[in-house]
C-alpha positions, 0 to 999 in steps of 0.5 A: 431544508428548513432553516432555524430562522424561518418564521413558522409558516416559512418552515411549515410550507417547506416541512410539507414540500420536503414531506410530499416529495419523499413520499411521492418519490417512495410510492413510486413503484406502488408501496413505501417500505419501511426503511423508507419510512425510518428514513423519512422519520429521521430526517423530519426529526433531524429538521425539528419537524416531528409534527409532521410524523402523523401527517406522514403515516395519512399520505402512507394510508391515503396512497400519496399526497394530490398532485396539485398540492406537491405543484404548487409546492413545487413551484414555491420553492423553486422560486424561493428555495437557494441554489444550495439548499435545492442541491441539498434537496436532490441529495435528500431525494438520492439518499432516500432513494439509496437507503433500500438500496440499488437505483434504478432508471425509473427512481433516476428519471423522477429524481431529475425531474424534481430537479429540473421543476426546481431549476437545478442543471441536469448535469448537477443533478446527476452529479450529485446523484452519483456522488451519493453511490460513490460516497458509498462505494468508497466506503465498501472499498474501504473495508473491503482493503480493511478485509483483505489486509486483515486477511494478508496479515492473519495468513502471512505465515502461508501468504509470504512464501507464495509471494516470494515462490510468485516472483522467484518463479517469474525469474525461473521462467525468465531465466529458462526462457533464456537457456532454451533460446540460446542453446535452441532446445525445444525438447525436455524444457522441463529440464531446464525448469529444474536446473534453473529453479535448483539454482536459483533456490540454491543461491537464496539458500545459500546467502541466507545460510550465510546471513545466520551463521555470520550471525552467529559469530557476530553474537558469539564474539559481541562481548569482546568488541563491546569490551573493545567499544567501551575501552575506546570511548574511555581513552578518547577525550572527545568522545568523553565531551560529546557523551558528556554533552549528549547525557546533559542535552538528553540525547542519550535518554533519547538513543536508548528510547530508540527500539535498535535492538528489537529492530535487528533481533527481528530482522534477524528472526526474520531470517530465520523464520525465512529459513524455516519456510524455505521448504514452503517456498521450495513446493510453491515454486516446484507447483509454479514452474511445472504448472504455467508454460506461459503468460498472457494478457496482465500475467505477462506484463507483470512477469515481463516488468517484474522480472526484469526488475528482480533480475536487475536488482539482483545483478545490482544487488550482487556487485554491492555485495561483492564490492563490499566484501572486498572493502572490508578483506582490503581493509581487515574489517571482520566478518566481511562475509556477513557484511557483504551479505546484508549489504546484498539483502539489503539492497532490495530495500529501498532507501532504507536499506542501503543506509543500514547495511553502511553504518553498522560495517563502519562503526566496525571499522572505528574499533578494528583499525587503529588509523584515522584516515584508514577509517575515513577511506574505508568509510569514504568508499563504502558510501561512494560504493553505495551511491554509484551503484544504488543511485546511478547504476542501478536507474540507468539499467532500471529505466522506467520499467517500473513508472511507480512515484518514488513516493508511492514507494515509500508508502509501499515501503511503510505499509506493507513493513506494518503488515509483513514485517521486514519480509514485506520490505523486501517485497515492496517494491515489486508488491507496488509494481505488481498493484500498479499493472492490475490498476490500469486494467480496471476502469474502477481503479485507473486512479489508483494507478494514475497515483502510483505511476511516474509522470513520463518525461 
C-alpha cells in the first residue's frame, strides 16, 4: 500500500505494482469483470492513486500489462516493501479475488506465487488467504443465527409447543422403554405409548391447573395480606426506620423502578398461554410418540442425555415440591399448594429459579406467624431445603450428562428468556444440551461445542 509519506516516485512505482498485480491476477481466466474493476477503482481511490484509473482501463484494453514490467516491480518491492505491508498485499490479492466470488485452485496457486516472489511464508500466505473467507463465513453465520432467531421468535406460538412435545416425547419414550422391559412385553407396545403419554400429560396438566387456580386465590385474597402488610409495617418501629432510611437514600424510588409486577403477571400469562397450547402439545407429542419407535446416530444421543436429565429434574424437582408443601402445612403458611407448585416449576430454572420460588413463601410467613423464630425456622429450612436438593442432591444423581459450563448456562438462561420469554426459561437447559450434541457432530461447529462443554475433571 502506498504510504502518505513516500515521496511521489516511491508512491507512483508501488501504485503501479499494486495496479499491475490486480490486473495480472483478474485477467487470469482470460477477462476481467466488472465488479473486479469496481473494486480495483475503489481501492486506487482509497490509496489517493486515482490517476492511475485510466492507466487501468489501457491494461484492460491491452490484455494486461507485459511480464517484464510486473518483474521488475516485483522484484522491487520484495525488496523494499515491509513484511507487513506484503501481508497486507496477499490480503488485497484475496479480497479481490473473493469479490466475484468463490476461489478457485487456479486464483489460489497465482495468489501464493506472488507471495513467495515477495518473500512472504506459504504458510502465512494461506493463512491470510482463508482469513479473508473465514471473515466472510463468520458474517453469513451471523446472519444466518440472525435469521433463524427471528424465525424462532415470529413462529413461538407454533415453535414452543413442538419444543416442549420433543422433549416430553423423549420421557415417553424412556418411560415405555421401561415398562416394556420390565413386564417383557413385546406386543401391543403402542399400549404402553398411550398410557405413558396419558400420564405424563396428566401430570403436566394437572400441576398447571393447580399453578392457575392457586393463582387465583392468591389474587382473590391479595387486598386482605396487603391490608395485613400495610398494619404491620406500621406497628413495627424498625420497620418504620428502615423505610425511613431507604425513602432518604432512594432506595424505595429504586424498588418501585423495579418491573416485579410485570415480571409475575407475565410468568403467570405464561402459564396461561401454556394452558391455552396444552391442546397443541397434546397432537404433537400424540404425532411424536406413535411416528418414531426408535433413535439412532445424534437422535439417540440426544434422547439418552436429555431424557435422563428431564427425568432427574423432575424426580428433583418433585421432592422440592413436596417438601415445600409440607414446610408450609407444619407451619400454617397458606396456599401451600401453590408454593409447592412454583417451587416444583421453578426448579427447572436454573439459579434463577430456586431463589424466586424461596422469597415470596417467606415473606408469607412474616405476615401470617406471629412468632419471630417461627419465621426464621420456617425460613431456615426452606433454604436449607433448597441447597440440599438443588445443590448437592441433584448434581450427585446429575453427574456429567450433560458437560455444558455453567456459564454457558447462563447465556442459554439470558437468551433464550429474551426470545421465548419464561417459557424459554424452562427449556434452556435442555435447548443448550441439545445445541452442544449437534455441535460435536460438525466439523464447522466443533468450537461452538468446545465453548459450551464442561473441561472433564
Amino acid at each position: 500500500m502506498a504510504d502518505p509519506s513516500s515521496t511521489p516516485g516511491q508512491a507512483d512505482w508501488r501504485g503501479r505494482f499494486y495496479l499491475h498485480s490486480f490486473v495480472q491476477l483478474s485477467l487470469a481466466d482470460g477477462k476481467i469483470e466488472r465488479r473486479e474493476q469496481v473494486w480495483i477503482k475503489r481501492f486506487l481511490n482509497d490509496q489517493g492513486l486515482a490517476c492511475l484509473v485510466p492507466q487501468l482501463h489501457e491494461l484492460i484494453a491491452c490484455g494486461g500489462c507485459e511480464e517484464a514490467e510486473l518483474e521488475a516491480l516485483t522484484r522491487r518491492a520484495a525488496a523494499e516493501l515491509s513484511m507487513a505491508e506484503k501481508r497486507r498485499f496477499i490480503y488485497n490479492l484475496a479480497q479481490l479475488v473473493q469479490s466475484k466470488g468463490a476461489f478457485n485452485p487456479e486464483e489460489h496457486e497465482s495468489i501464493l506465487d506472488m507471495a513467495e516472489r515477495l518473500g512472504v511464508a506459504d504458510t502465512d500466505a494461506d493463512a491470510i488467504i482463508r482469513s479473508v473467507y473465514s471473515v466472510n463465513d463468520t458474517f453469513t453465520a451471523i446472519l444466518g443465527l440472525l435469521a433463524i432467531g427471528a424465525i424462532l421468535y415470529f413462529t413461538q406460538v407454533v415453535i414452543v409447543p413442538l419444543v416442549i412435545a420433543i422433549f416430553i416425547t423423549m420421557i415417553i419414550h424412556k418411560v415405555e422403554g421401561l415398562v416394556a422391559r420390565a413386564l417383557r412385553l413385546r406386543r401391543f407396545r403402542w399400549l404402553n405409548k398411550i398410557a405413558a403419554m396419558v400420564l405424563i400429560l396428566g401430570v403436566l396438566f394437572g400441576l398447571i391447573m393447580a399453578a392457575v387456580v392457586s393463582a387465583r386465590d392468591i389474587a382473590t385474597r391479595f387486598p386482605y395480606y396487603e391490608t395485613r402488610m400495610t398494619q404491620t409495617l406500621e406497628d413495627s418501629q424498625v420497620a418504620q426506620a428502615a423505610l425511613a432510611w431507604m425513602r432518604e437514600n432512594g432506595v424505595l424510588e429504586q424498588l418501585g423502578q423495579l418491573p416485579i409486577g410485570a415480571t409475575v403477571s407475565g410468568f403467570l400469562g405464561s402459564l396461561f398461554k401454556l394452558l391455552g397450547n396444552f391442546v397443541l402439545v397434546v397432537i404433537f407429542t400424540g404425532f411424536l410418540v406413535f411416528s418414531t419407535s426408535s433413535f439412532s446416530g445424534v437422535m439417540q444421543e440426544m434422547n439418552e442425555k436429555i431424557s435422563a436429565y428431564i427425568t432427574i429434574k423432575t424426580v428433583v424437582s418433585l421432592l422440592t415440591g413436596l417438601v415445600a408443601f409440607l414446610l408450609c402445612r407444619l407451619f400454617g403458611v397458606d396456599f401451600a399448594l401453590f408454593w409447592a407448585t412454583l417451587a416444583f416449576l421453578l426448579n427447572f430454572i436454573p439459579s434463577v429459579g430456586s431463589i424466586v420460588a424461596t422469597v415470596p413463601p417467606i415473606l408469607l410467613a412474616m405476615l401470617q406467624l406471629d412468632s419471630s423464630v417461627a419465621v426464621i425456622t420456617f425460613g431456615g429450612l426452606f433454604v436449607l431445603m433448597q441447597v440440599l436438593l438443588g445443590q448437592v442432591l441433584e448434581p450427585k444423581l446429575m453427574g456429567t450428562r450433560l458437560a455444558i459450563k455453567p456459564v454457558a448456562i447462563l447465556l442459554g438462561l439470558i437468551f433464550w428468556g429474551f426470545l421465548w420469554g419464561i417459557p424459554g426459561m424452562f427449556l434452556a437447559t435442555p435447548l443448550m444440551a441439545l445445541l452442544r450434541i449437534l455441535s460435536s457432530y460438525f466439523n464447522f461447529s466443533r468450537g461452538f461445542e468446545r465453548l459450551l462443554a464442561a473441561d472433564k475433571g
